[in-house]
C-alpha positions as CSV (number, residue, x, y, z in Angstrom):
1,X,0.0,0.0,0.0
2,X,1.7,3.4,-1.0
3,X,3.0,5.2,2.1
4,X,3.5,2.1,4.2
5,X,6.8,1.7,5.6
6,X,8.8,-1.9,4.9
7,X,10.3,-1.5,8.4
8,X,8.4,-1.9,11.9
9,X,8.3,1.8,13.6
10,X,8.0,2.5,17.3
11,X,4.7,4.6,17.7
12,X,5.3,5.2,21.2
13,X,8.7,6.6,19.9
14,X,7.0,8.4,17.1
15,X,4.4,10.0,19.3
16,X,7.1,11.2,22.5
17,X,9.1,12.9,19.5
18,X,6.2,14.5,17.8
19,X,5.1,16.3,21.2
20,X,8.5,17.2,21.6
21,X,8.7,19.3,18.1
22,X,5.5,20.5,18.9
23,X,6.7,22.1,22.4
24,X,9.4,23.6,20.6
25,X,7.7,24.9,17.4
26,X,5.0,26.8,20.7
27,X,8.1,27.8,21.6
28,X,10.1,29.0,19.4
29,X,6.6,30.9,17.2
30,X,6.8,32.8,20.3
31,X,9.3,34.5,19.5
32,X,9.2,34.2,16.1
33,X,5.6,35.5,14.3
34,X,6.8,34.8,10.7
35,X,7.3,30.8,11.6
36,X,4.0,29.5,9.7
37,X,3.1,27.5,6.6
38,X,6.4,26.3,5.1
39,X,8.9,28.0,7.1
40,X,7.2,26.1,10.1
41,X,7.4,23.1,8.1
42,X,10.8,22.9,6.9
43,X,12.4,24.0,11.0
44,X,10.0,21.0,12.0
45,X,11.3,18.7,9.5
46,X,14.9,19.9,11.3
47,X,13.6,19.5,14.7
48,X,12.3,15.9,13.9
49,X,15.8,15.2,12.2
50,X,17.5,15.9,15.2
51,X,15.1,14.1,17.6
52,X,15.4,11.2,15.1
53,X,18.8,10.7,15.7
54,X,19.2,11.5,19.3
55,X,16.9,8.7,19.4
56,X,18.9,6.6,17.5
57,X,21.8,7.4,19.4
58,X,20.4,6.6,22.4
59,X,18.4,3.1,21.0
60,X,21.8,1.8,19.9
61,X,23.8,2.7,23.4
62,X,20.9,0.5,25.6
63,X,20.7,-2.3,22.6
64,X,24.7,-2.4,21.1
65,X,23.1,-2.9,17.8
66,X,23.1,0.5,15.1
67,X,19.4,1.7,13.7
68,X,19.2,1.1,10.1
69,X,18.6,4.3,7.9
70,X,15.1,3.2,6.7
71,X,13.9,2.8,10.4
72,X,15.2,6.4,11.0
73,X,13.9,7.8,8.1
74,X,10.1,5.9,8.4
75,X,10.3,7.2,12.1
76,X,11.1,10.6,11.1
77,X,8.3,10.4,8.2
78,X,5.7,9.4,10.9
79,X,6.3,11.9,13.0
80,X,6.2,14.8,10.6
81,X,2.9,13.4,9.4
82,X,1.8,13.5,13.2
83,X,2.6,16.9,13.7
84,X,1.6,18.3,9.9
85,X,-0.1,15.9,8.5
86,X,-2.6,12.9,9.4
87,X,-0.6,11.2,11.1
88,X,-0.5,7.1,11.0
89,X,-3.4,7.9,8.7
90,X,-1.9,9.8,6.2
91,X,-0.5,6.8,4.9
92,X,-4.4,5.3,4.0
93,X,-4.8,8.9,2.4
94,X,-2.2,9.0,0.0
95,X,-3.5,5.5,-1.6
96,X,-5.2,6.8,-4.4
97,X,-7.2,3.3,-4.6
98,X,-9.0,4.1,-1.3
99,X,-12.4,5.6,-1.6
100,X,-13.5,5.1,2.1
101,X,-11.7,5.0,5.5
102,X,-14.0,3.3,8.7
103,X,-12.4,4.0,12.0
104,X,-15.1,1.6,14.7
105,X,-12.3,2.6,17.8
106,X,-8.4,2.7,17.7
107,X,-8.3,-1.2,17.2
108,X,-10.5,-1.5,13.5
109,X,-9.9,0.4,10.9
110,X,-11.8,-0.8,7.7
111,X,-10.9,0.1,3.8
112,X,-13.5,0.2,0.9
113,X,-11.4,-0.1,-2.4
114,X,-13.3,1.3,-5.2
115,X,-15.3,-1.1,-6.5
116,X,-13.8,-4.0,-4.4
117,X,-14.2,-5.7,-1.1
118,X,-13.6,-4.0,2.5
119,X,-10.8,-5.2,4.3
120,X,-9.5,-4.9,7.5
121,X,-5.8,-2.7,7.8
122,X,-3.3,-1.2,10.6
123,X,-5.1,0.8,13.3
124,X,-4.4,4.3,13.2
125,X,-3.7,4.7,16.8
126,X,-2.8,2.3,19.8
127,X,-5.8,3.6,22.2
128,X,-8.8,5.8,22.2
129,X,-7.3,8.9,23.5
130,X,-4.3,8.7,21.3
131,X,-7.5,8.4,18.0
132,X,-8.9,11.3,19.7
133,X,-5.9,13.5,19.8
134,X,-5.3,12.5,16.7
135,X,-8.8,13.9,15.4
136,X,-7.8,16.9,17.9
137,X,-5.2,17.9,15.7
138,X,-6.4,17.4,12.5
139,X,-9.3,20.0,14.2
140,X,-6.5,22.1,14.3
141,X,-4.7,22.2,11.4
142,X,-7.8,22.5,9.6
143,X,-8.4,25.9,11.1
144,X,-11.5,24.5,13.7
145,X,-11.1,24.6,17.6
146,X,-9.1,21.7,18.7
147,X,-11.6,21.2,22.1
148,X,-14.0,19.0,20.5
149,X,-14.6,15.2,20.5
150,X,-15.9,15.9,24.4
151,X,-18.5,15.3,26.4
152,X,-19.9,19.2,25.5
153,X,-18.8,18.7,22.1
154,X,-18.7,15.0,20.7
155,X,-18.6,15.7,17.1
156,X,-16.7,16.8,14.4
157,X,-17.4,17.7,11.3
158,X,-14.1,18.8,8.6
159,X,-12.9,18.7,5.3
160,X,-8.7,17.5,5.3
161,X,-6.2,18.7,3.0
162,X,-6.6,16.8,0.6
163,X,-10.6,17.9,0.2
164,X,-11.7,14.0,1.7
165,X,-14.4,14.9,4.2
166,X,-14.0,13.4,7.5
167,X,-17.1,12.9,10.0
168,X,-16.5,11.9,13.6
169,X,-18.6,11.1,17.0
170,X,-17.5,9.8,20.9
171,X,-19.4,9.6,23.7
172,X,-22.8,9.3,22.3
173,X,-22.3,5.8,21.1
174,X,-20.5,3.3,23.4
175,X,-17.2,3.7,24.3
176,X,-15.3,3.7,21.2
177,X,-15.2,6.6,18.6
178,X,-16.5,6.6,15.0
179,X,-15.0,8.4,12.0
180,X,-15.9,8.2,8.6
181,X,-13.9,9.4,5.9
182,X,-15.1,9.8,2.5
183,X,-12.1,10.3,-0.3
184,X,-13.0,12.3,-3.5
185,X,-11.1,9.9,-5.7
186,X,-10.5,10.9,-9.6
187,X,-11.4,14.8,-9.1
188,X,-10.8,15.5,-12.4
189,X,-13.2,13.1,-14.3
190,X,-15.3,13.6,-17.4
191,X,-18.4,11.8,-18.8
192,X,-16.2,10.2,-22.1
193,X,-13.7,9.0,-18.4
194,X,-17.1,7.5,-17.2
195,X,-17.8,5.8,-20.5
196,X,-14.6,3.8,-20.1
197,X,-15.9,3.2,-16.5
198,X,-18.8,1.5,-17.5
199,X,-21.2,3.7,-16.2
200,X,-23.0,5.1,-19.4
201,X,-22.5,4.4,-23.5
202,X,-21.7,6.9,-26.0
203,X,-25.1,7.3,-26.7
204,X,-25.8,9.2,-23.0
205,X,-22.8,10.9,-23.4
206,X,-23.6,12.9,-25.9
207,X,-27.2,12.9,-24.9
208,X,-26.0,14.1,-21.6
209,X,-23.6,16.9,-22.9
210,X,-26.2,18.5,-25.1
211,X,-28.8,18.9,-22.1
212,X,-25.5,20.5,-20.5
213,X,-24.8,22.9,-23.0
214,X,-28.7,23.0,-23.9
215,X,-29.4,24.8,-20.6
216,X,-31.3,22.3,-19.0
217,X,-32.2,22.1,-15.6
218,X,-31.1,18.8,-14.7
219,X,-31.6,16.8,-10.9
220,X,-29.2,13.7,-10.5
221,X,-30.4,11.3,-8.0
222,X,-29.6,8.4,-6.5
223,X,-28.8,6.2,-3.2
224,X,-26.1,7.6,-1.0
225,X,-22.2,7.0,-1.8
226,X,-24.2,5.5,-6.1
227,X,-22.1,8.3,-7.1
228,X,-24.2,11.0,-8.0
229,X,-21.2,14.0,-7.2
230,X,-19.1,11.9,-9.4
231,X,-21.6,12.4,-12.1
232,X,-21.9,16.2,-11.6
233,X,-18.4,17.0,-11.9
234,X,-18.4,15.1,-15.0
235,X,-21.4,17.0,-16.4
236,X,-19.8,20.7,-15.1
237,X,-17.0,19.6,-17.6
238,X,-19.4,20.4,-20.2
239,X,-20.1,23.7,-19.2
240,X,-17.6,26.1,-21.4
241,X,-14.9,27.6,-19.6
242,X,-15.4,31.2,-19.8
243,X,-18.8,30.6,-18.4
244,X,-19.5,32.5,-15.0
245,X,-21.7,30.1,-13.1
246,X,-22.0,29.1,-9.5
247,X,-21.2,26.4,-6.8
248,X,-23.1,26.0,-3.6
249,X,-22.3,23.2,-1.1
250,X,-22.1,22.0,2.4
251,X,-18.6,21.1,2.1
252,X,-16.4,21.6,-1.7
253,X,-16.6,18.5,-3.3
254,X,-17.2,19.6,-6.8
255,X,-13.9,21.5,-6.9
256,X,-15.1,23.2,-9.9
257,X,-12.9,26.2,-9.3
258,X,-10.5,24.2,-8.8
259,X,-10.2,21.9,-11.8
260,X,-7.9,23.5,-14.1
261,X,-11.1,23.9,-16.7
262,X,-13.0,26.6,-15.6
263,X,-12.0,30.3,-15.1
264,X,-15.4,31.9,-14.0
265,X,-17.0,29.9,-11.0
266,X,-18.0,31.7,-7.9
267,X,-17.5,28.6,-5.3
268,X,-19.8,29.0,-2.2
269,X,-19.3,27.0,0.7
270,X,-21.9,26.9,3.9
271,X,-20.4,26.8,7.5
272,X,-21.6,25.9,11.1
273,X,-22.7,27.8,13.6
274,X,-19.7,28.9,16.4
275,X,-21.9,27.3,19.0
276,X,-23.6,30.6,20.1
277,X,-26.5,32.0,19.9
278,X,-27.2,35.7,19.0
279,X,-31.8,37.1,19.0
280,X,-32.9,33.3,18.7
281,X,-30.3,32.2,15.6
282,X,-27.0,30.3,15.4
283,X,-24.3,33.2,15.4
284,X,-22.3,32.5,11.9
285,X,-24.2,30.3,10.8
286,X,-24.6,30.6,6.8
287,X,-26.8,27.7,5.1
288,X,-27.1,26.6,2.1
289,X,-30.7,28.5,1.5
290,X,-28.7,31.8,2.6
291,X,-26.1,30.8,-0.1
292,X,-28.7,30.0,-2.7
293,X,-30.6,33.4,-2.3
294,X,-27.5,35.9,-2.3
295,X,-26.8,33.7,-5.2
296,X,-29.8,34.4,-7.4
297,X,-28.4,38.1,-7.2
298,X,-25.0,38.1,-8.5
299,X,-26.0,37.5,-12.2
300,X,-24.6,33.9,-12.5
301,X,-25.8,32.0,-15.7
302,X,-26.1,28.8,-13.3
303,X,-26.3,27.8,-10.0
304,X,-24.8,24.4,-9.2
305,X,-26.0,22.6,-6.0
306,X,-23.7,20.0,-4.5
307,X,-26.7,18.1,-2.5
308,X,-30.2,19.0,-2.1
309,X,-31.1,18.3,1.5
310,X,-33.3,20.6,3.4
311,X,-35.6,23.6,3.0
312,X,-32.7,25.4,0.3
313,X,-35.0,23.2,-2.1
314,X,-37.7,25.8,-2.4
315,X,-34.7,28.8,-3.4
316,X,-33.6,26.1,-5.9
317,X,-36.9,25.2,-7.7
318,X,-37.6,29.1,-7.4
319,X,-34.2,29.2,-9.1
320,X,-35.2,26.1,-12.1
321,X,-38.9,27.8,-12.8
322,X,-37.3,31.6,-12.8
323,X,-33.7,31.8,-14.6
324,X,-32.6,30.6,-18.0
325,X,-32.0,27.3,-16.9
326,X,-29.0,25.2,-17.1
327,X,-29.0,24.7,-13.2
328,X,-28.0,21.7,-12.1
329,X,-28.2,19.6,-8.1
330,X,-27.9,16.1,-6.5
331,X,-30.7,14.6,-4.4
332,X,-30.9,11.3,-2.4
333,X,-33.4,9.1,-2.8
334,X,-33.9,5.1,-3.5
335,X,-35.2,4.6,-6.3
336,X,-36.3,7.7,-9.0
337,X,-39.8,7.0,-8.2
338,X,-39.8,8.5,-5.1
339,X,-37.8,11.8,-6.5
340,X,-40.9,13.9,-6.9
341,X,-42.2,12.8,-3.2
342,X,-38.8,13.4,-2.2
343,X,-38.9,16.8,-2.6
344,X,-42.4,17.6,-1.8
345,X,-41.4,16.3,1.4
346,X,-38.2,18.9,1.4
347,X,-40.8,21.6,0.6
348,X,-43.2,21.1,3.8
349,X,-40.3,20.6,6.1
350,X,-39.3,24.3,4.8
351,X,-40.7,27.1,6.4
352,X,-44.0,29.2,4.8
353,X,-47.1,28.0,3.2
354,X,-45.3,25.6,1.3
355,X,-47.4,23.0,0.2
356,X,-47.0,19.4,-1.7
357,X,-49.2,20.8,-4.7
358,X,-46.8,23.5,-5.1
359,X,-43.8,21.2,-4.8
360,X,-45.2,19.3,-8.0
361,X,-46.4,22.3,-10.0
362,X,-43.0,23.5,-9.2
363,X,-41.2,20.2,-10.7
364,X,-43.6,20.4,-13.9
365,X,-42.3,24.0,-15.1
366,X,-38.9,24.3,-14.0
367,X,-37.4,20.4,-14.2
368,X,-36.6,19.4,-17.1
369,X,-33.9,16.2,-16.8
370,X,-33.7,13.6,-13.8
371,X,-30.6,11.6,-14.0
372,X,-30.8,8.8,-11.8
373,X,-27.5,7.0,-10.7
374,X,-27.7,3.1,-9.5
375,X,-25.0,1.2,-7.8
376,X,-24.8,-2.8,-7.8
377,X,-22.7,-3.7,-4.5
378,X,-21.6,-7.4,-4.1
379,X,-18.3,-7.1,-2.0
380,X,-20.7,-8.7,1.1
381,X,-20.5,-11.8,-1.7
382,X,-16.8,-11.6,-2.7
383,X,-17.8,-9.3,-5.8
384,X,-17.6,-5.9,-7.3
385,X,-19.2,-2.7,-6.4
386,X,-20.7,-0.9,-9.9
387,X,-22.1,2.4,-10.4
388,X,-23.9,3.1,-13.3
389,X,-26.8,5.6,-14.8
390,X,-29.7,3.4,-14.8
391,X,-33.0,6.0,-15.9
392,X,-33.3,9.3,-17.5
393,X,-36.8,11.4,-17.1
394,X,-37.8,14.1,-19.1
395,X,-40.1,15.9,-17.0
396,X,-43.4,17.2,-19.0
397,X,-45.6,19.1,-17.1
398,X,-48.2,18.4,-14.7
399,X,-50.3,15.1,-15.7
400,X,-53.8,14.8,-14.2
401,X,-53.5,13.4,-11.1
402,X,-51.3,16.5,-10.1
403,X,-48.2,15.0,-10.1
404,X,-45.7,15.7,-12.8
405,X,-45.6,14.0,-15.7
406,X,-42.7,12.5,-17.2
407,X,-41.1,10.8,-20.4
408,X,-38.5,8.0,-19.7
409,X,-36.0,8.7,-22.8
410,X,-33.3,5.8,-21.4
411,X,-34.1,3.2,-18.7
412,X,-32.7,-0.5,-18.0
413,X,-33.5,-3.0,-20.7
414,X,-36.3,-4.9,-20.5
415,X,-33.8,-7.8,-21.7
416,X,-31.5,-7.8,-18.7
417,X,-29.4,-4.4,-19.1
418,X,-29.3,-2.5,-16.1
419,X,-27.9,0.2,-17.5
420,X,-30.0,2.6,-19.1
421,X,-30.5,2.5,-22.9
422,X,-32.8,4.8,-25.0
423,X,-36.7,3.6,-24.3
424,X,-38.9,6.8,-25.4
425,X,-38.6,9.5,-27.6
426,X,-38.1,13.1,-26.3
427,X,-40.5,15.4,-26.9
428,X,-40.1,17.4,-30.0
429,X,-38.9,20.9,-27.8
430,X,-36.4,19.0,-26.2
431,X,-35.0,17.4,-29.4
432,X,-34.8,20.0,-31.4
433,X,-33.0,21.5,-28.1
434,X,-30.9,19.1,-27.9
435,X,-29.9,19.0,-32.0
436,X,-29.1,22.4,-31.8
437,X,-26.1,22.0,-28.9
438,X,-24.9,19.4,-31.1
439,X,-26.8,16.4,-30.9
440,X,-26.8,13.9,-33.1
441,X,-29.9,12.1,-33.2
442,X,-29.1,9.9,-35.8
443,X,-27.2,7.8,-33.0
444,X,-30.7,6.5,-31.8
445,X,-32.0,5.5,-34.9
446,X,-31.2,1.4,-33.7
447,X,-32.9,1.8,-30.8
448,X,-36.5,1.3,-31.2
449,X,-37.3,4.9,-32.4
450,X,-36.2,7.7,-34.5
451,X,-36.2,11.5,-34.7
452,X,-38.6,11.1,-36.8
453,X,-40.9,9.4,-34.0
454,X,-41.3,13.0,-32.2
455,X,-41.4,15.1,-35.9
């Protein structure tokens, strides 16, 4: 596994040194205001150096026998990744084949591998205090205040270096502590990358770029973890690059203004409350339904919502029914039946006279695409874990039981394809969208219906 050491390192070793560099960097920053970022860095890597091989010295006086230079150098490696880094987990981070790290106490720590098995690897810490110090730290090198995981505050919510999101709880389970860390693994996809990945044809592809560049308002769905953000970042990748659209999330995972591709996004990123509260309301709180509505002012062609999970729903259908479209969010649900229930239950959890009749009338004229996302996980039976696009809807109105209507253009085949394949015929609007952002409808002419179908 990359970043695993060949030689046996002395944790307890790793972890005396690592508070004594940090004593001294407290020390020494005293004094010294300009020792942060890299400068801190590079006289800590010194420090470490030097504790390294006083400890060396000292290992071969009480044993007679020299330390090799690979056990100094993987001791000195942990412990800059204890005092900068993530510590004994750092090395599970840097394995770009691991999408998800499961820490059930010091003693288990479980890997998912993409679309293999879990399997059991190297605790990240040899007791519970030592995990929760651990998590203390990464608190504060993350900018957050490094008294949590307590009995006043026994979560913690943060996003790591590397933009994995990391999710943790004590003290309100039993007497271990639960992280979860989710990995953003291959950032910088596109939807020909997700071709080769099995999880749509050519067909889609192209189907699905046109409705990008078509200005459609499209939801993606699916069950948690399917791979629905995966999808989005694809579909943003679409969007041209001198475009000046939006971003709005709980914690950046689209990295869209990040990605090398775009030069015109406006990233907007939610944050909790500081834990007081000022006339009634969380002091510094900003939601996602604050960052939608200041949003809808700044003249963006788009908005682009990470997950749809609470009352910012009715900002964003205002948003679908209001602009020129082209807006584009995530939802969970199970299966894309229950989308449109889904968020009519979003809209009467939100505050006002929100009802579920104005929910639906809301899908009918301002949803145009739903993009549902499946996944297929057999690791419990010694298989694989696939994601794939399983249905397309295109939303048509209302129909007359009050409850939007819908066309399903691709959906699994009827002879054992699960993943979707054209079924219906757009509507003649949509096609002749579609055609003009460059698709080619001819590509559907072996699939049970032509352009001519909808003409």
């Amino acid at each position: 596994m990359g970043g695993v050491p060949d030689v046996v390192v002395d944790y307890s070793a790793a972890n005396d040194l690592k508070r004594q560099v940090s004593e001294r960097l407290r020390h020494e920053m005293r004094s010294n205001p300009d020792l942060v970022g890299a400068v801190r860095e590079q006289r800590g890597r010194a420090l470490i150096n030097e504790g390294v091989a006083l400890w060396a010295d000292a290992k071969a006086m009480e044993h007679g026998v020299a330390v090799s230079p690979a056990e100094e150098a993987a001791l000195a490696e942990l412990v800059f990744a204890l005092q900068f880094r993530a510590g004994r987990l750092q090395r599970y981070l840097d394995d770009s084949r691991v999408e998800n790290i499961l820490i059930n106490g010091h003693d288990q720590v479980w890997l998912d591998f993409g679309d293999s098995k879990r399997v059991l690897a190297e605790p990240v810490a040899d007791s519970e205090e030592e995990l929760k110090e651990l998590l203390r730290d990464l608190a504060r090198n993350s900018g957050q205040s490094e008294r949590t995981l307590s009995t006043a505050d026994p979560f913690l919510a943060l996003r790591l270096a590397d933009g994995s999101r990391l999710q943790a709880m004590t003290g309100v389970t039993d007497d271990k502590t639960y992280v979860t860390i989710r990995r953003h693994r291959l950032r910088g996809t596109d939807l020909p990358g997700l071709v080769k990945l099995g999880t749509l044809d050519e067909r889609l592809r192209q189907f699905l770029a046109a409705a990008v560049k078509a200005e459609r308002n499209i939801m993606v769905a699916g069950e948690q973890a399917a791979g629905k953000t995966f999808l989005l970042r694809a579909l943003l990748r679409e969007i041209h690059p001198d475009e000046r659209f939006g971003t709005i999330e709980t914690e950046f995972e689209l990295w869209a203004h990040k990605n090398g591709f775009h030069r015109q996004v406006v990233p907007m990123e939610a944050r909790e409350s500081n834990g007081e509260r000022v006339d009634g309301k969380s002091a510094g709180e900003i939601t996602l339904l604050d960052l939608l509505n200041r949003a809808l002012r700044m003249t963006l062609t788009r908005v682009v919502v990470g997950e749809v999970r609470g009352p910012e729903i009715t900002a964003l259908m205002q948003a679908l029914t209001s602009g020129r479209g082209g807006n584009l969010a995530t939802l969970h649900a199970i299966s894309p039946s229950v989308v449109f229930d889904r968020i009519a239950e979003l809209y009467l959890q939100a505050r006002g006279n929100f009802s579920e009749q104005l929910a639906y009338r809301q899908i009918a004229n301002g949803l145009h695409l739903l993009v549902y996302v499946s996944m297929d996980d057999r690791t419990h039976l010694g298989g694989r874990r696939q994601r794939w696009i399983s249905h397309v809807w295109e939303i048509t109105g209302l129909g007359p039981d009050g409850r939007p209507a819908y066309n399903e253009l691709f959906g699994p085949d009827p002879g054992g394809e699960l993943r979707a394949v054209p079924r219906t015929p757009p509507s003649p609007q949509t096609l002749q969208r579609l055609e003009r952002a460059g698709f080619p409808a001819h590509l559907l002419h072996t699939s049970g219906w032509t352009p001519e179908m909808v003409r």
